[in-house]
C-alpha positions as CSV (number, residue, x, y, z in Angstrom):
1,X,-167.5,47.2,67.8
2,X,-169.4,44.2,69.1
3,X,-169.1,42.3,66.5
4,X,-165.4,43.2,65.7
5,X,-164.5,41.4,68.7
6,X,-166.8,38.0,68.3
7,X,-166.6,37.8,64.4
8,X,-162.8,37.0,62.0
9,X,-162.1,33.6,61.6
10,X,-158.0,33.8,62.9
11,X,-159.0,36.0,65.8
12,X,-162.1,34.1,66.7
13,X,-159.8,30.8,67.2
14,X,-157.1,32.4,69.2
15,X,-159.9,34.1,71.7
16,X,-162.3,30.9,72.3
17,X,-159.9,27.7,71.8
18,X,-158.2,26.0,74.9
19,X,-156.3,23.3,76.0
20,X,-159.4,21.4,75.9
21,X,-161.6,22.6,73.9
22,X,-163.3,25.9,72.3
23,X,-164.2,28.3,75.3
24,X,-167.5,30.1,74.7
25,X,-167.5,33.5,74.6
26,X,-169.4,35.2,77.9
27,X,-171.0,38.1,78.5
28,X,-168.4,39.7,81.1
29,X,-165.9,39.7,78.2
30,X,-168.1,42.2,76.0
31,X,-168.9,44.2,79.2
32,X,-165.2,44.7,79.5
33,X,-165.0,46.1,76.1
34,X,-167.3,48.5,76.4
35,X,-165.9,49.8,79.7
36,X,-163.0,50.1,77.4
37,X,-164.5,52.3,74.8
38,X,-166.3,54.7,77.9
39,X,-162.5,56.1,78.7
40,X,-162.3,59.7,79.8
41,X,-161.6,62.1,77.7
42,X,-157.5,63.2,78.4
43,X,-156.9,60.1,80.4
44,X,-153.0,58.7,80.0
45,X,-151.1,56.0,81.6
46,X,-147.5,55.1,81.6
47,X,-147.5,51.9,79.9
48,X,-144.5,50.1,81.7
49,X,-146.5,51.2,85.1
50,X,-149.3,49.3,84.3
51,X,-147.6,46.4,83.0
52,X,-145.8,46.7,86.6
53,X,-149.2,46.4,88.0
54,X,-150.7,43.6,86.2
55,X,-147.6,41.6,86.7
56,X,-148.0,42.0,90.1
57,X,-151.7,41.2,90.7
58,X,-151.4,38.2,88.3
59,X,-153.0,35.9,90.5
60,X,-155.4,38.0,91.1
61,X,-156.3,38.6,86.9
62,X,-155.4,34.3,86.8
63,X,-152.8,34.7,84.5
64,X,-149.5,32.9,83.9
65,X,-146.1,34.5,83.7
66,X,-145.5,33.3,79.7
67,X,-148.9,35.6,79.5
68,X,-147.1,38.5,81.3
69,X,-144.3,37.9,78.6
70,X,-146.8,38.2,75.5
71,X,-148.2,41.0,76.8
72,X,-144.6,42.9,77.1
73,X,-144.6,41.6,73.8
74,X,-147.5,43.5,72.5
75,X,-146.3,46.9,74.4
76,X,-143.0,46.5,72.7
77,X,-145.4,47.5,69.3
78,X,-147.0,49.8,70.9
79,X,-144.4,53.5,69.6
80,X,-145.5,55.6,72.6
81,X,-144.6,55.5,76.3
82,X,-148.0,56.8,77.5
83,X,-151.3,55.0,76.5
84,X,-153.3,57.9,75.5
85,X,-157.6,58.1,75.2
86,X,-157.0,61.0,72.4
87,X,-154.8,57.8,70.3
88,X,-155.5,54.8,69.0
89,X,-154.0,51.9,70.9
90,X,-154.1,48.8,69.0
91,X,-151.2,47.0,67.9
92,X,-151.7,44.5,65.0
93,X,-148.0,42.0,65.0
94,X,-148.0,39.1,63.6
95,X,-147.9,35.5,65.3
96,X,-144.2,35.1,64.0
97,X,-143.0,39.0,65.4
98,X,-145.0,38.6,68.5
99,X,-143.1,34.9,68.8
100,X,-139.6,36.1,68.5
101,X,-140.4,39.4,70.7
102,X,-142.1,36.6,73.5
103,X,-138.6,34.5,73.5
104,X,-139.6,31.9,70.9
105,X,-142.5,31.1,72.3
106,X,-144.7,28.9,70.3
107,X,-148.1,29.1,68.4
108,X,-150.0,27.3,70.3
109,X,-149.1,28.3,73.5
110,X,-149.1,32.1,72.6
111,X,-152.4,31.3,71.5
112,X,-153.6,30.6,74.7
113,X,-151.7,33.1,76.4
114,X,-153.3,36.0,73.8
115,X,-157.1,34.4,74.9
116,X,-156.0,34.4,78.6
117,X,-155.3,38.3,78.4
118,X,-158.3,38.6,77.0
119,X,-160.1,37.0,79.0
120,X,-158.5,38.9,82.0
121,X,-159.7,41.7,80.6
122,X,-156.2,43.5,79.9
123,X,-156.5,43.6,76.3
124,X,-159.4,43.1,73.6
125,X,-159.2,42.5,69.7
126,X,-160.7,44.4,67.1
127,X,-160.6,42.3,63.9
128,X,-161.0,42.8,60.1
129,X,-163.4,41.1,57.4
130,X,-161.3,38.3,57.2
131,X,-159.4,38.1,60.8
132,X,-156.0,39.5,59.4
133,X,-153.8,42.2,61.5
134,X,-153.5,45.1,59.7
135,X,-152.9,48.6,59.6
136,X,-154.9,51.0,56.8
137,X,-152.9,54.4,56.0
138,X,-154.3,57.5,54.9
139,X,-152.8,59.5,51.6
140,X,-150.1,61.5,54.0
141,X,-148.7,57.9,55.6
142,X,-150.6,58.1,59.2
143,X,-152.4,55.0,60.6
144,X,-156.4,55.8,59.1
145,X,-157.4,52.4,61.0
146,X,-155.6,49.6,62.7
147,X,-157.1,45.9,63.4
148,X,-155.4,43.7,66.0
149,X,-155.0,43.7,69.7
150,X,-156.1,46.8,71.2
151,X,-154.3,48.1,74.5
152,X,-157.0,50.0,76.0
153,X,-158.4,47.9,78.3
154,X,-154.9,48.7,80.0
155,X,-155.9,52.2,80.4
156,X,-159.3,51.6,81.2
157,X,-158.0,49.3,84.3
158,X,-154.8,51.4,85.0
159,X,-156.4,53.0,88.4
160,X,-157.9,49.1,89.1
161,X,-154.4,47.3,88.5
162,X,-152.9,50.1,90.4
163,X,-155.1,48.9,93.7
164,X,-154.5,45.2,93.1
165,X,-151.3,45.2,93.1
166,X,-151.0,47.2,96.3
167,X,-153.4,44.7,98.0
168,X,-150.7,41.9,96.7
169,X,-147.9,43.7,97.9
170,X,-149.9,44.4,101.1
171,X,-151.0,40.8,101.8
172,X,-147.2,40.1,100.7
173,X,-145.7,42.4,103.7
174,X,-148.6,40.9,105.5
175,X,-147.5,37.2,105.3
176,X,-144.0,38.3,106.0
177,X,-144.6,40.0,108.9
178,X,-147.1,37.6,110.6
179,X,-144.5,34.5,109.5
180,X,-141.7,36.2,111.0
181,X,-143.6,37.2,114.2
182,X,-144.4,33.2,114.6
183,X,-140.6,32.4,114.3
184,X,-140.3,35.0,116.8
185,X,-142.6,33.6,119.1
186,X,-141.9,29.8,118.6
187,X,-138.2,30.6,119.7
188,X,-139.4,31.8,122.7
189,X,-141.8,29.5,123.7
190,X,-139.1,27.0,123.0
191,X,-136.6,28.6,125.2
192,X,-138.6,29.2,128.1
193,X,-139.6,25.1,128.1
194,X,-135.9,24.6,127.6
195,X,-134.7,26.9,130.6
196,X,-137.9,25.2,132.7
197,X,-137.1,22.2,132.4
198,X,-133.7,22.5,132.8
199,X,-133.5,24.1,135.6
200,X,-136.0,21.9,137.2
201,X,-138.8,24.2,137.7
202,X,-142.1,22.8,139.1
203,X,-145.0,21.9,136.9
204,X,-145.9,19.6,134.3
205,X,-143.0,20.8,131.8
206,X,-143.0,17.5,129.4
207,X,-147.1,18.4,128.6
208,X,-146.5,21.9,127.6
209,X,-143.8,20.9,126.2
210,X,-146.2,18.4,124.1
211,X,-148.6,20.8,123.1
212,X,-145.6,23.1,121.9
213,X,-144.5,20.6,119.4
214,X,-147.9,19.7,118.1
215,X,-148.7,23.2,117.4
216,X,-145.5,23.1,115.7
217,X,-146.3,19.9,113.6
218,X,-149.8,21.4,112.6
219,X,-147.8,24.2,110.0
220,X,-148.5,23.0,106.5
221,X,-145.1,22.9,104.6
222,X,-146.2,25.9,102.9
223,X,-148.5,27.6,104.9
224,X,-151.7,30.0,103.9
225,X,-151.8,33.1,106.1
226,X,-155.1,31.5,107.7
227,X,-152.9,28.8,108.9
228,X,-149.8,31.1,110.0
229,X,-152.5,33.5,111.6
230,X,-154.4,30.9,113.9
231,X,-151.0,29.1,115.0
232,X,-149.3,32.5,116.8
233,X,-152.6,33.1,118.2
234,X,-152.4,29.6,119.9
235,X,-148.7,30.1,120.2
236,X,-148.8,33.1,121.7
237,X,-151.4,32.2,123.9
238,X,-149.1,29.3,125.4
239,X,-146.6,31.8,125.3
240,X,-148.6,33.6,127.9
241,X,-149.6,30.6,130.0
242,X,-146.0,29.9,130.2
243,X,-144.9,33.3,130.9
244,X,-147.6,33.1,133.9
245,X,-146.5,29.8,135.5
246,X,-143.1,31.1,135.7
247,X,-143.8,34.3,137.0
248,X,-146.4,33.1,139.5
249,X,-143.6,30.5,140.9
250,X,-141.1,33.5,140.7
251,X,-143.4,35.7,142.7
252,X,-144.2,32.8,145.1
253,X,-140.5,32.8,145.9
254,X,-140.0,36.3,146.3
255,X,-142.8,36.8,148.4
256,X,-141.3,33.7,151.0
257,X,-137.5,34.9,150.9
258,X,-138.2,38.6,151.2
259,X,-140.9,39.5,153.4
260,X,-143.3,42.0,153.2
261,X,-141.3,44.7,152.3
262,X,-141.0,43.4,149.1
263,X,-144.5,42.6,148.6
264,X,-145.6,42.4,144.9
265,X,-148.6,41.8,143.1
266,X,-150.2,38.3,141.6
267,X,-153.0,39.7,139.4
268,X,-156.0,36.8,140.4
269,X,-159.0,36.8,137.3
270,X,-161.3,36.3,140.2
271,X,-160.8,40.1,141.6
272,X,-161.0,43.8,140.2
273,X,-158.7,45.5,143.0
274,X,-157.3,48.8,143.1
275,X,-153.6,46.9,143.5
276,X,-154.4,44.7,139.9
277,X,-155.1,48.0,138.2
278,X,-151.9,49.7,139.8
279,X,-149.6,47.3,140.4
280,X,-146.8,49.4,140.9
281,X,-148.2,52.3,143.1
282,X,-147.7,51.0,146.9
283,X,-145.1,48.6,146.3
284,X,-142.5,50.8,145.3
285,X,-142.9,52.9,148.2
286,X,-139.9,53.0,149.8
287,X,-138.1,50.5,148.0
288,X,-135.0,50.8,146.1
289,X,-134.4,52.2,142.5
290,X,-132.7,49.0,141.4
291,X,-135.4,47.1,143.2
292,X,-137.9,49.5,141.2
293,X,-136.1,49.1,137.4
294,X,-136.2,45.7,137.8
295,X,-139.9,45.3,138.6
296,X,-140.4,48.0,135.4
297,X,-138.6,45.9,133.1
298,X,-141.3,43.0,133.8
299,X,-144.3,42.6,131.1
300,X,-147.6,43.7,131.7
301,X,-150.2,41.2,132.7
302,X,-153.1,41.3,130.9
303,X,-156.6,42.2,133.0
304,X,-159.5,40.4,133.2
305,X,-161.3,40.4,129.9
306,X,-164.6,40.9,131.6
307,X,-163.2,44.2,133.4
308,X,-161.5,45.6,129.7
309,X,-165.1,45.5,128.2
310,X,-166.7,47.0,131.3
311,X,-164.1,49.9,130.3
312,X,-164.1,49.7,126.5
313,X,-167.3,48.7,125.5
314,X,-167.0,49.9,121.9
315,X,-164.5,47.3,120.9
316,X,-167.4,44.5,121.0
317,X,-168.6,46.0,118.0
318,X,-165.7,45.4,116.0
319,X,-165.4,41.9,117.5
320,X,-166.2,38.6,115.5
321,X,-169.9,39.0,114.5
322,X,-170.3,42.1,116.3
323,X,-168.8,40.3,119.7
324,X,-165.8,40.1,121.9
325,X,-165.7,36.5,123.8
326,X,-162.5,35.6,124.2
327,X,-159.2,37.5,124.2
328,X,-158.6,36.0,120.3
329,X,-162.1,37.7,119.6
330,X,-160.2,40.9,121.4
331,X,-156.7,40.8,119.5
332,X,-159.0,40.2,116.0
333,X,-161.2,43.3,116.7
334,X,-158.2,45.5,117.4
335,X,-156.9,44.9,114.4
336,X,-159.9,46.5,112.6
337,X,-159.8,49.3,114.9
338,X,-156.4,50.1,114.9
339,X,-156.7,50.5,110.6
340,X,-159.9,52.3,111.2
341,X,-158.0,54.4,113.7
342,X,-155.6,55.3,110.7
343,X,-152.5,53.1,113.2
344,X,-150.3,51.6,110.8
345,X,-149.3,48.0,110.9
346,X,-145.5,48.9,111.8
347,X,-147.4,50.7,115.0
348,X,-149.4,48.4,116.3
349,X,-146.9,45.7,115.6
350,X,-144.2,47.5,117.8
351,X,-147.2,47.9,120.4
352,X,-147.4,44.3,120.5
353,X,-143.8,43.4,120.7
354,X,-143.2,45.8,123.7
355,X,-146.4,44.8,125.6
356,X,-147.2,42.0,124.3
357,X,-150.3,41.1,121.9
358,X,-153.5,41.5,124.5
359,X,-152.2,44.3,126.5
360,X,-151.7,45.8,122.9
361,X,-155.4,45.3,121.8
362,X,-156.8,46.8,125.6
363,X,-154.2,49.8,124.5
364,X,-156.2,50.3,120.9
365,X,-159.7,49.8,122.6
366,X,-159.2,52.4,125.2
367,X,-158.3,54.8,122.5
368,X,-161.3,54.1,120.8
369,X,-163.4,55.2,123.6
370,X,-161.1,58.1,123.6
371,X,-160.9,58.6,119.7
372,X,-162.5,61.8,119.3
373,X,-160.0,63.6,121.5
374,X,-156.7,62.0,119.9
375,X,-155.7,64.0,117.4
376,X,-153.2,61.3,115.6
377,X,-154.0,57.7,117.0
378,X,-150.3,56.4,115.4
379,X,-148.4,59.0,117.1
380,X,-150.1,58.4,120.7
381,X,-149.6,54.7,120.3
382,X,-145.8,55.4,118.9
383,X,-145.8,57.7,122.6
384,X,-147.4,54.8,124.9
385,X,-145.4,52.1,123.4
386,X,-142.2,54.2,124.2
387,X,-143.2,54.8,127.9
388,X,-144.1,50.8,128.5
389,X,-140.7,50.3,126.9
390,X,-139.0,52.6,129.4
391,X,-141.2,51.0,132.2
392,X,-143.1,53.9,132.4
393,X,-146.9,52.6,131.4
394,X,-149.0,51.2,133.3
395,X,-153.3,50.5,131.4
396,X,-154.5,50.6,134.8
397,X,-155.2,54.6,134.6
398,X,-156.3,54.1,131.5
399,X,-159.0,51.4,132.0
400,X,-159.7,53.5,134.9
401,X,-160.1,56.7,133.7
402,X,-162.4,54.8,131.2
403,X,-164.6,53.0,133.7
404,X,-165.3,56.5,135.1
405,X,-166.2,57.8,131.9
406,X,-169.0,55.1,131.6
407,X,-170.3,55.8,135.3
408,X,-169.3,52.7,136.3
409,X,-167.2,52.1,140.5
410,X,-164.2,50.0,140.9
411,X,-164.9,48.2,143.1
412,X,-162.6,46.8,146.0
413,X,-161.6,42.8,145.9
């Protein structure tokens, strides 16, 4: 069978000639064949499915979409709809069928198109004595032997195109949803520097406003998901720092105009109090339920990182080289948890929009110290993200109740 596939003189040009030159034939190629000989016994595949596949991991196999085309081509010639181990599955057309069935395409370039699908590994030749396409017939009419182009790499990959092109439709939903969450997040960052300014807040407006628009001016025209990925973490980091200037001034001026009785809290990264972890309990004492909703409807503040990883320990495993240092290295390792948590993406991502991205990550890395007694991770993130959208969540308990677990004291700032 070796030889079939390296000897025939019209077969041996079309699989090792290039653009520039004769490409020599490697060792990978005949490994594929024989993985396509060792099929198991009974194993079908629809035909048009797999060709769904490979087209969509075609940057992943390195092919071209004229190669996609020549190998509908050679499907086309293949009678069944089910590639089948018990049949054979070679198709021997000639240059000239498998030219008009490719849209005109031309020798040459269907050519290299047939050696690229080779050497992708979706389809192999077996050749005759003298590298013709042929098809030998037995006394009662049936196809005794066939050389051409034969098909059953396809099936021998159908499970392996199958996973591809769910990773590229994966890292597809991925892109989106990351790009769309920066657009998100860049309208408002942009709005809040607008409103700032505008209404003549105090603070250095016209430098954040700097940084803002060289962030901005960083995004390639036609970004990588690396790229999109480390601009929203800086953009929603300034996002944050933004949010926290205004709301500090805000509180300032609450704090002068109403007295104590509507004393709030201003979470300080210097101190672990009780009042930082339960910002809500002694406040609302006695104040009004308008005075309450509103105070509810205001985003969480995120809590010292030291304090989360006295809590949630675990996480640093999961972190950047087996290390949380930052509250990037925090969001990044609570990404990994949440898929090893079995959280989907739409989960998590919901999680983030309602309490923002690090309160999100401290959220997924107290369940993980509580993993073995949550019986569906999705559904009691789905319940938490609900309450913190009704104003009803506070992490405090929950960072708490954690701390104890670990032995550890709160201790009074």
């Amino acid at each position: 069978m070796i030889f079939a596939f390296l000897k025939g003189d019209d077969m041996q040009t079309e699989s090792v000639t290039t653009p520039f030159g004769r490409r020599p034939m490697t060792l990978a190629l005949v490994k594929r064949q024989l993985a396509s000989a060792d099929i198991k016994p009974g194993k079908t595949a629809d035909k048009w499915k797999v060709f769904r596949d490979a087209s969509e991991a075609r940057a992943l196999l390195g092919i071209q979409d004229r190669a996609l085309a020549v190998l509908d081509a050679l499907l086309t010639f293949y009678p069944e709809s089910e590639l089948s181990q018990d049949k054979a599955m070679i198709v021997f057309p000639s240059n000239a069928q498998l030219s008009v069935r490719a849209h005109g395409i031309t020798g040459t370039t269907l050519r290299r198109h047939l050696a690229a699908l080779v050497e992708a590994g979706l389809i192999s030749r077996k050749d005759s004595a003298n590298g013709k396409r042929y098809a030998r017939k037995d006394r009662q009419g049936g196809i005794e032997d066939a050389y051409g182009f034969d098909l059953a790499p396809l099936l021998a990959r159908a499970g392996e195109l199958a996973l591809m092109a769910q990773d590229v439709a994966d890292r597809r939903a991925h892109y989106r949803r990351v790009k769309e969450t920066l657009s998100i997040c860049r309208r408002d960052v942009r709005k809040l520097i607008s409103a700032a300014i505008e209404e003549g807040a105090p603070g250095d407006w016209e430098s954040v406003e700097a940084i803002y628009i060289a962030l901005v001016g960083r995004i390639p025209r036609t970004p990588t998901i690396g790229d999109l990925e480390a601009t929203l973490d800086e953009m929603q980091l300034l996002r944050l720092e933004v949010l926290n200037r205004l709301d500090l001034q805000e509180d300032s001026e609450k704090t002068d105009t109403n007295d104590v009785r509507f004393e709030r809290h201003i979470q300080n990264s210097n101190t672990e109090s009780i009042r930082e972890l339960e910002p809500r309990s002694e406040s609302e004492q006695g104040a009004k339920p308008s005075e309450i909703d509103e105070r509810r409807r205001e985003p969480q503040k995120a809590f010292p990182l030291g304090f989360v990883l006295k809590a949630c320990p675990e996480v640093g495993n999961y972190g950047p080289g087996g290390a949380v240092g930052s509250w990037r290295d925090l969001m990044a390792a609570a990404v990994v948890v949440r898929s090893m948590l079995g959280v989907s993406p739409s989960a998590y991502q919901d999680a983030c929009g309602v309490m923002g991205p690090e309160n999100a990550a401290v959220a997924v890395a107290c369940m993980l110290e509580r993993a073995g007694h949550i019986n569906s991770a999705g559904g009691y993130l789905r319940d938490l993200t609900a309450k913190a959208r009704r104003g009803e969540f506070s992490l405090g308990p929950m960072l708490m109740a954690s701390l104890r677990s670990h032995g550890e004291e709160l201790k009074h700032g």
